[in-house]
SENUFI-334978 format. One record per residue (C-alpha): residue in three letters; x, y, z. Coordinates in steps of 0.1 Angstrom, whole numbers, plus 5000, padded with zeros to 4 digits. Last residue first. Layout:
<sites>
ALAXYZ;...
</sites>
This chain:
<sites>
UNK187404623775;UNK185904863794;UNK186905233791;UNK186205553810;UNK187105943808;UNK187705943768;UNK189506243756;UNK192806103754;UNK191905823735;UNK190606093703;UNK193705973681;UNK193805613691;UNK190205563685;UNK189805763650;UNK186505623640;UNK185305553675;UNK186205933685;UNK184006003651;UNK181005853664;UNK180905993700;UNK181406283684;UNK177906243657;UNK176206123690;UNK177206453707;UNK176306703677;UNK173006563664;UNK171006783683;UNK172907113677;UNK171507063638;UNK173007373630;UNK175407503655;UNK173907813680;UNK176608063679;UNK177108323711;UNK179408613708;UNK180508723744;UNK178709023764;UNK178208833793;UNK174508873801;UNK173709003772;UNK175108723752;UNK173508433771;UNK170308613768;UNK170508663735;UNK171408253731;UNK168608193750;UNK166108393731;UNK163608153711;UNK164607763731;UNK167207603703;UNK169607543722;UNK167807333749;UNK167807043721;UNK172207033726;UNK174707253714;UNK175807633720;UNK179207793709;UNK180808063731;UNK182808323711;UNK185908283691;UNK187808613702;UNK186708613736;UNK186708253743;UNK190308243732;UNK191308583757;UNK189308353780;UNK192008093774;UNK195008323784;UNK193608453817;UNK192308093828;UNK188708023828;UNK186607973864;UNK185008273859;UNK184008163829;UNK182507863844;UNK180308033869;UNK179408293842;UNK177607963817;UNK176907813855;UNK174608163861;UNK173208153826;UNK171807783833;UNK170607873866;UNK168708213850;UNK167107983822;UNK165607723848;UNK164308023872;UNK163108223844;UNK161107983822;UNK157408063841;UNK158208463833;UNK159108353799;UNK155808153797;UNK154108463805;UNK155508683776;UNK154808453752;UNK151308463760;UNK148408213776;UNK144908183757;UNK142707933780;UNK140707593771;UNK138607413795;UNK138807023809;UNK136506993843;UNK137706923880;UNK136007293888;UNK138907353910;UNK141807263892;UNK140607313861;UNK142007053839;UNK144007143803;UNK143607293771;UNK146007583756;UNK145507843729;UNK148507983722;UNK149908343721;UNK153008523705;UNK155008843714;UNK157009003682;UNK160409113688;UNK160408893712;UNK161808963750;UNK164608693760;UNK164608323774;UNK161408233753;UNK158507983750;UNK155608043727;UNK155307693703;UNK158707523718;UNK157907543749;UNK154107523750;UNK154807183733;UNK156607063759;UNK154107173786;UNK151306923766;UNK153506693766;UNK154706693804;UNK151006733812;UNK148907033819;UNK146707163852;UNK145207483850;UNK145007653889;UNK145507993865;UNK148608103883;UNK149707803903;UNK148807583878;UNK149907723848;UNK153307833865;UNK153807473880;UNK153007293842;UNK155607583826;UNK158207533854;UNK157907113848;UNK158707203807;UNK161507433814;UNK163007113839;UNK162306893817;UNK164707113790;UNK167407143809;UNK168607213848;UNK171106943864;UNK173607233864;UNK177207143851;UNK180507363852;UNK183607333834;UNK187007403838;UNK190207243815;UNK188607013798;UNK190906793781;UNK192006703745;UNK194907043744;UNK191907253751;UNK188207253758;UNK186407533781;UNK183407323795;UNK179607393802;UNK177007103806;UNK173307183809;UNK171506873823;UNK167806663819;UNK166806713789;UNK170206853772;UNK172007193771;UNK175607183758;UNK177607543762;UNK180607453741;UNK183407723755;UNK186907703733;UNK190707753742;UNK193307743716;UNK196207473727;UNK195207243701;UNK194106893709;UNK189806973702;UNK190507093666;UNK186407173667;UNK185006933638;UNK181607023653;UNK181006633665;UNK184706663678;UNK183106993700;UNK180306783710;UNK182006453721;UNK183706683743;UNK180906863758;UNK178706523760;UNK182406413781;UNK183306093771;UNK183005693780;UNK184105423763;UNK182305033763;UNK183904753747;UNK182304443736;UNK178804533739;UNK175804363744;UNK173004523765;UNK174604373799;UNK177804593784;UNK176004873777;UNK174104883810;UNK177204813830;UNK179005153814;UNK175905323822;UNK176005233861;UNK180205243860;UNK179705603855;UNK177205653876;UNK179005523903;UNK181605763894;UNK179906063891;UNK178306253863;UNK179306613860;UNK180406633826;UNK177106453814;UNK177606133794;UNK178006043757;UNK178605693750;UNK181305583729;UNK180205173720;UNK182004873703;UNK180204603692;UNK179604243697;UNK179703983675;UNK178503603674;UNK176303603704;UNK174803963691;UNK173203833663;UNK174803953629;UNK173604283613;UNK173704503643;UNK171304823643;UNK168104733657;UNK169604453683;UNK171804773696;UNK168604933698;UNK166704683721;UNK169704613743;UNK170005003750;UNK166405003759;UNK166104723777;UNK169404813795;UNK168005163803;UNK165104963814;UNK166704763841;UNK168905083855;UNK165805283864;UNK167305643873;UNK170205653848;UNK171505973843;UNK171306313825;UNK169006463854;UNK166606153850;UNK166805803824;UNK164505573825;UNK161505773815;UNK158605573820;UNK155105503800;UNK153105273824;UNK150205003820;UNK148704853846;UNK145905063848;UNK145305243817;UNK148305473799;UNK147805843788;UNK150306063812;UNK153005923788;UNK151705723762;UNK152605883731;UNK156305873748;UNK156105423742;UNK155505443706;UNK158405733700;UNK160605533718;UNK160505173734;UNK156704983737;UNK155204683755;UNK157904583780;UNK157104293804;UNK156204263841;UNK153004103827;UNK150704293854;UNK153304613851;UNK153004633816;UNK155404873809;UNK156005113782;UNK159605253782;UNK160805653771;UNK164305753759;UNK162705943724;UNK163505823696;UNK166505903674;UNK167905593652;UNK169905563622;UNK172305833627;UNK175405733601;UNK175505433583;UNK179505423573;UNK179705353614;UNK176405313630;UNK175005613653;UNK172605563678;UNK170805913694;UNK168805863727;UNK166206163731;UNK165306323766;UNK167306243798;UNK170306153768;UNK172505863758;UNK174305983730;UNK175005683717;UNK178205593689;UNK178105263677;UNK181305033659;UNK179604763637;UNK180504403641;UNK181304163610;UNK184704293600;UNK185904303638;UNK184803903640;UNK187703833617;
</sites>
């Protein structure tokens, strides 16, 4: 009876963005995975979008966190907060009555104490049952990929904090290979570059947007520029300088070449018969790092494979981690962990 009352959830818990999905509800929530702290009161003041407009802004006593580093958990308290907080959000009936059951979307490199470190967090947050998965995984059954045939296929899954590469088949993954390089790590190139090379000193934010305004992996048809403010290092004043498209490539190259180098490593890795898959169907991209200008033409220069960016390659993992809920006993294979 208490199954008709609770909703199933599907999280993708990422470095960057946590994504809840509610059965027959679909996404209903996709903040950013950022705490506020009031470290006098010991007590939480903000979760998501609220909390990341403070980060590098906060007074005193105050702190905006990220809980979450290199597609794990790095402050195990406030992942639980956070988890606890949206799970409140999206349940209709208090939590002592039902409890739900969660697929959470992990990193295909994770270890086992991290493992049991997120599955402990959803369960202190109020789950019933808690199922792991590969973010690959969940985002080839988010695609509608046929992920138990025998036909091989490459999802190339670039979060916040990792870039996950696997060769699916027959519910598994058969090789994969995982870089703790994502978009932080494009956004802490840019604030080194700008401070190295024109001793300008920019925030997380402020590097973000860069990024996505000007950033690319490969030469644009059409170079941009950006006015950018910041600190001068030396004078200790704010000023304002004009940086190009073609210098925040330069900044990007060390996190974009890694993540090209584990897209090869994994390929080489590929049996005979599956990259003869790959090569037919291409490699297929997912996760916010996708959409950097240039990555997937650098991807496909470098290998000389097809490359597909899916729309919406944000939404992918949490919308697999939904339908493996749906269809439990169909998608059980491709689950790494369950609690029950």
């Amino acid at each position: 009876m208490f199954g008709l009352f609770s909703c199933d959830i599907g999280v993708d818990l990422g470095t960057a963005n946590t994504l809840v999905h509610v059965a027959g509800q679909g996404i209903v929530i996709n903040e950013p995975t950022v705490v506020a702290m009031d470290r006098k009161n010991d007590r939480v003041t903000a979760i998501g979008g609220e909390a990341k407009k403070m980060l590098g802004r906060t007074p005193g006593a105050n702190v905006a966190i990220r809980p979450m580093k290199d597609g794990v958990i790095a402050d195990f308290q406030l992942v639980e907060i956070l988890l606890s907080t949206f799970i409140k959000r999206v349940q209709k009936y208090p939590l002592f009555l039902v409890k739900p059951r969660v697929v959470i979307g992990v990193p295909s490199g994770i270890t086992e104490v991290e493992k049991r470190a997120v599955t402990d967090a959803a369960r202190m947050a109020g789950a019933k049952e808690v199922h792991l998965v590969h973010e690959p995984m969940a985002a080839a059954v988010g695609m509608g990929i046929p992920v138990d045939g025998p036909a091989g296929n490459m999802i190339v899954d670039i979060g916040g904090g990792t870039s996950d590469i696997a060769v699916i088949a027959l519910n598994g993954i058969v090789c994969n290979a995982s870089v703790r390089v994502g978009g932080d790590e494009m956004d802490e190139a840019i604030v080194n570059y700008l401070r190295k090379t024109y001793n300008l000193i920019v925030g997380e934010s402020t590097a973000e947007q860069i990024k996505w305004a000007i950033g690319s992996a490969y030469p644009l048809e059409e170079e941009l520029t950006m006015d950018v403010k910041g600190g001068d290092v030396m004078a200790g004043l704010p000023r304002t300088m004009t940086i190009t498209s073609q210098e925040i490539r330069e900044a990007l190259d060390e996190p974009v070449t890694a993540i090209v180098d584990a897209v090869k490593q994994a390929l080489a890795l590929t049996p005979p018969e599956l990259s003869a898959d790959i090569l037919d169907r291409g490699i297929i991209m997912s996760g916010g790092g996708s959409k950097l200008r240039g990555l997937d033409a650098r991807i496909r220069k470098e290998t000389g494979l097809s490359v597909n960016v899916i729309d919406d390659p944000l939404l992918c993992v949490c919308k697999g981690a939904a339908r493996i809920l749906e269809e439990l006993d169909k998608f059980r294979p491709v689950l790494i962990s369950s609690t029950i």
